[in-house]
N, C-alpha and C positions, 0 to 999 in steps of 0.2 A: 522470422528466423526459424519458428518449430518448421515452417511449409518446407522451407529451404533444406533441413538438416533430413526431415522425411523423403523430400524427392531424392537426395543424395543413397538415402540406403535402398529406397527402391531402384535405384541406376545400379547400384550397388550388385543387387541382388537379380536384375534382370540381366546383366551384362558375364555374370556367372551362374545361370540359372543351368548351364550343362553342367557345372563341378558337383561334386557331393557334398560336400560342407564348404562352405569357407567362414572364417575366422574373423570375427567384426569386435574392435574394443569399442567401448563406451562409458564414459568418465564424467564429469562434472566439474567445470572450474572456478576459482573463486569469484568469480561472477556469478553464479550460480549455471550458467548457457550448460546445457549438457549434449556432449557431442558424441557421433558415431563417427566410426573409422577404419578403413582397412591397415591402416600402423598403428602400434603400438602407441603408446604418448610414452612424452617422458616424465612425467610423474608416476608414481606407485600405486594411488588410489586409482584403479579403473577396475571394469568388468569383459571379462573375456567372454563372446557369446561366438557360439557355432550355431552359424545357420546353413538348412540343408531345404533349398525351396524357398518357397517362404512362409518357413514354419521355425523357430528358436528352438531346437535341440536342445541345447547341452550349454556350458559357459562356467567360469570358473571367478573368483575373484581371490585375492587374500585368506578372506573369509569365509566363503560357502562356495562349494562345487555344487554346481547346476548341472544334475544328470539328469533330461529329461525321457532318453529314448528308453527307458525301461517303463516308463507311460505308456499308454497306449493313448492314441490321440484323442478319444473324448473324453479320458480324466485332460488331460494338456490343456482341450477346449475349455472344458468346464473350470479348470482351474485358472485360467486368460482371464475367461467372463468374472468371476468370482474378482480377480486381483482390478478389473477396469470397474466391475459396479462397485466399488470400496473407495479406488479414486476418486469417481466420478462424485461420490458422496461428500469425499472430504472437499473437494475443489467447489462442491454446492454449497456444505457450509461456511466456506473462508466468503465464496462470492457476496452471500448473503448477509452476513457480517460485516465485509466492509460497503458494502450498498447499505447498513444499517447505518455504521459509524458516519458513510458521507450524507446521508440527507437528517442526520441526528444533529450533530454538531457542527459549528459555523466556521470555526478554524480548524482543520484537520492538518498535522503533522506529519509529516513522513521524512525517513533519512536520505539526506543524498548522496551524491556518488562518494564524497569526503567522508561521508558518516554525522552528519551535523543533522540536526533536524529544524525544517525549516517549511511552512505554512502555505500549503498549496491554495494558487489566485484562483477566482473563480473557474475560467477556464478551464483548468488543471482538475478542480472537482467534478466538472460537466464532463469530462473527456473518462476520467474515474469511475464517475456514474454511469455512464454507455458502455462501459466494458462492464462493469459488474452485472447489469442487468445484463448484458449478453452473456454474460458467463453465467448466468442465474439459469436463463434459455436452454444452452448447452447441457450443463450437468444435472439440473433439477428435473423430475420428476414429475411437475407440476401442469 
């Protein structure tokens, strides 16, 4: 689904790479799926990004006005890398964490889509545990 919502903003942005800005929202739904878009959503919670190239300007939500052009582009850069090696940190310790919890304990619980919680079959932990170490791979430093 990330591959999918990524090719979509790079069509996105290649198919107007002559305009000078255009105006991308991106939201988050109760599913958690966070999506880009050349429309608006109809919910309130979203974020307005202007991108010019493919570089994220400026953007606006509710909350915070994202003025980026009065940056110059290697604070911008340096401030990209700073915000992705923070991710990449948290998303290293969540993987490692639950790669800890799934080969620690025998019955591992997790909620499903009802919100019940209910006792993943072996299966389900082996499949568990090959993401997490993939995800250990990806964001660790190791």
């Amino acid at each position: 689904m990330k591959n999918l919502i990524a090719i979509a903003i790079l069509m996105v942005v290649a198919n107007q790479a002559n305009a000078s800005k255009i105006k991308v929202y991106k939201w988050v739904d109760k599913n958690g799926v966070v999506t880009f878009s050349e429309y608006r959503p109809s919910q309130d919670d979203y974020v307005e990004l202007e991108i010019e190239g493919d570089r994220v300007v400026g953007g606006k939500s509710g909350k915070v006005d994202y003025n980026l052009s009065t940056l110059g582009r290697k604070q911008v850069d340096d401030n990209v890398v700073q915000e992705l090696n923070e991710k990449a940190n948290e998303y290293c310790k969540k993987a490692k964490h639950n790669l800890n919890v799934l080969e620690t304990f025998k019955n591992v619980r997790v909620l499903n889509e009802a919100g019940q919680p209910t006792v993943l079959d072996k299966k389900d932990v082996m499949e568990q545990r090959r993401l997490a170490m993939r995800q250990v791979e990806l964001f660790c430093n190791e």
